[in-house]
N, C-alpha and C positions, 0 to 999 in steps of 0.2 A: 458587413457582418460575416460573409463567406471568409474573410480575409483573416477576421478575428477568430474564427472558430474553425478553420481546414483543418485537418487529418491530413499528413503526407501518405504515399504509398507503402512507404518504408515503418509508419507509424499503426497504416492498418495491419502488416504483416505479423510485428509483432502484438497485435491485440489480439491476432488470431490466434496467432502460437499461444500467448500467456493465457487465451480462453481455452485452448486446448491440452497445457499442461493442467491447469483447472482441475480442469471438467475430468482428467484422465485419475490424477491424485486423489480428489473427495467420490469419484466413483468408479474406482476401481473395486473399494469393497462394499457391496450394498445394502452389509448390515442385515441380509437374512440367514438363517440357521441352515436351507439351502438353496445351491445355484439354481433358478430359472432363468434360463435364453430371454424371454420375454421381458421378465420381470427387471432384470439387469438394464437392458434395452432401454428401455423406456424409465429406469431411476438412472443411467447415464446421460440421455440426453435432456431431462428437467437440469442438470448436475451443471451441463453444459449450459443450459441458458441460465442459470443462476450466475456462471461464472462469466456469462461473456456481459450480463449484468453491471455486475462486481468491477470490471474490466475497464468497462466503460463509463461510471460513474467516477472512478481514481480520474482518466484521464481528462471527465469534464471539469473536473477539481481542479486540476492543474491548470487547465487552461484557462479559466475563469480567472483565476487566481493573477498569469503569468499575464494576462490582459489587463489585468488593474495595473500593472509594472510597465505597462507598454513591451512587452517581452514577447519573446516567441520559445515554445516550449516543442522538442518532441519527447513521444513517449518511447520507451525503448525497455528489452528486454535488461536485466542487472547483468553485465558482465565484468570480468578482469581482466586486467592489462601485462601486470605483473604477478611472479611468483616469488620474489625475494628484498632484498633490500637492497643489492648492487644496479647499478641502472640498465647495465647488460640481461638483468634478467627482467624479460620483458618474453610474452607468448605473440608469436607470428601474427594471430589474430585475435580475435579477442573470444575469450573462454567465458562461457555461460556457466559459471558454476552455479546459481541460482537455481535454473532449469535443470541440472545435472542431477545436487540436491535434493530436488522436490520429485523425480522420479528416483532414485535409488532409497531416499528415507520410506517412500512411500512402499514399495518393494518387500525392503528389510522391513517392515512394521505390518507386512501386509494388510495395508491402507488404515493400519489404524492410529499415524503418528503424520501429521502436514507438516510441509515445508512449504511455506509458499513465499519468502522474500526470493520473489523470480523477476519483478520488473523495478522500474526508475525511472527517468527520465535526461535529459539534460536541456541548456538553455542555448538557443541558435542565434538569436540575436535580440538589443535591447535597442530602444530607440528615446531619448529623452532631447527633451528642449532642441527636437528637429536633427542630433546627431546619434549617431551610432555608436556605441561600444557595444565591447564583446564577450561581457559579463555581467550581469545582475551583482548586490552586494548579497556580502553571505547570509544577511540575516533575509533580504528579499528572495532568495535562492531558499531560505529555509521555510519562509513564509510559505510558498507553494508548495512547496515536501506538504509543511501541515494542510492543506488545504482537502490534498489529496486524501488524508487521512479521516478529514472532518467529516466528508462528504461520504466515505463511507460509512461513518457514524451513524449520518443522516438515514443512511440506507438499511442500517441495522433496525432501526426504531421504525423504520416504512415494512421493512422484514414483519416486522413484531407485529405490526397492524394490519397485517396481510395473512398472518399466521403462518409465516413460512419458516417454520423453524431451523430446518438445516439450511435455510437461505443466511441464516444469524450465524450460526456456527462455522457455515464459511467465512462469513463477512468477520469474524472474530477472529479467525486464525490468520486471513488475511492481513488482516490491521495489525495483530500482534507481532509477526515477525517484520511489517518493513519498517514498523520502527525501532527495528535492531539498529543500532550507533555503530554501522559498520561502513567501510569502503563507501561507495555512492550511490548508496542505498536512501531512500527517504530519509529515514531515522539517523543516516550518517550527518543528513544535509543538515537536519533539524539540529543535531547535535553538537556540531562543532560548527554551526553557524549562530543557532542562537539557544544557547544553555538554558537560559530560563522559559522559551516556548516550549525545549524538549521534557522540562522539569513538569512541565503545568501539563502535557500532555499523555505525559506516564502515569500521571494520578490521575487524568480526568479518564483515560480508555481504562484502567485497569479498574476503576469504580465505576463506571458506565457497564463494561462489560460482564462484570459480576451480578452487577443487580438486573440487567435490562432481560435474564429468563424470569425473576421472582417477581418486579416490582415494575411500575408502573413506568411507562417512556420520562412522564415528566418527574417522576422523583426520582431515577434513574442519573437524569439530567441534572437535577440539583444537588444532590451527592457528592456527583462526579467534577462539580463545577469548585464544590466548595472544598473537596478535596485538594483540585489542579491550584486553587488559589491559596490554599492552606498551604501545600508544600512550598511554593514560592516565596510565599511568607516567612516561612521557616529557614529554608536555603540562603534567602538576600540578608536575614538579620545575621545567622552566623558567620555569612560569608565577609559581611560587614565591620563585625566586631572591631 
């Protein structure tokens, strides 16, 4: 079970980091009319375990997930490789724009605008019918993107029944930007590995997420389900034609 469920060293690092870019973005501003020492203090570090929360629920997603695949996942901060389209352009090491991002938007907005597509993962190794490769397929690669996403679904609705409302609105802002279809971002993996999990999953978070401050977890959920299946339906017939 150890085997199946480690954390590298390299994996707690950046959970730290990504709880601490968190924690620093959703409380930098604390949303009172004005600054108390104390009062700051102490809504940063709720802010902080809300986000290392958050953190850690994405990454037991993925790994649950990359375990059904017989896979090995680590989690990892979102960086770039490149800045252009010639192959010479390439950065010496790898550039965390995500991280960069989510503190400079949060600055310019004076905390009142999140960025938080700052982590991702990648896959180390698979293991099937006793041999090795060095790749999951794209759609199993995009399978665990989603998982990560679902689970903090999960966690919005535990939010909700907890009463922790700015637990929700992180977990919302979270989920919304890493399913951005970008570079090798979740929502990239989801996206150009398999189109119609990404199709079912933009309607079911963006009707989940709407209704789940007004309306009940389970009608929240059926909404958001018959949404995600409705569009699909709708995308395969005219894709079909």
């Amino acid at each position: 079970m150890k085997k199946k469920f480690s954390i590298s060293s390299k994996e707690i690092k950046h959970l730290i980091i990504a709880t601490l870019i968190l924690g620093i973005i959703f409380g930098f501003n604390d949303r009172q009319p004005t600054f108390e020492p104390s009062f700051w203090i102490t809504n940063f570090i709720s802010t902080l375990l809300l986000s290392a929360v958050i953190v850690l629920t994405t990454i037991i997603g993925y790994k649950i997930a990359a375990n059904l695949f017989r896979s090995k996942i680590s989690f990892e901060l979102w960086s770039i490789k490149r800045f252009g389209l010639k192959k010479t352009s390439k950065f010496k090491n790898k550039f965390y724009l995500g991280s960069i991002l989510a503190i400079l938007i949060m600055l310019l907005s004076l905390g009142k605008f999140f960025f938080t597509a700052i982590s991702t993962f990648t896959v180390e190794e698979t293991k099937k019918l006793g041999k090795r490769y060095e790749s999951l397929t794209h759609k199993e690669e995009a399978a665990i993107a989603a998982s990560g996403i679902l689970f903090n679904v999960i966690l919005i609705a535990i939010f909700k029944i907890l009463n922790i409302e700015f637990g929700m609105i992180m977990g919302s802002w979270f989920i919304a930007w890493h399913l951005l279809p970008f570079s090798d971002l979740p929502g990239g993996k989801i996206f150009f590995g398999a189109i119609l999990l990404y199709i079912f999953l933009i309607a079911f978070v963006v009707i989940f997420l709407l209704l789940i401050p007004i309306s009940s977890i389970i009608a929240s959920i059926v909404w958001a389900l018959l949404a995600g299946i409705s569009l699909v339906l709708i995308y395969s017939y005219y894709t079909n034609r």
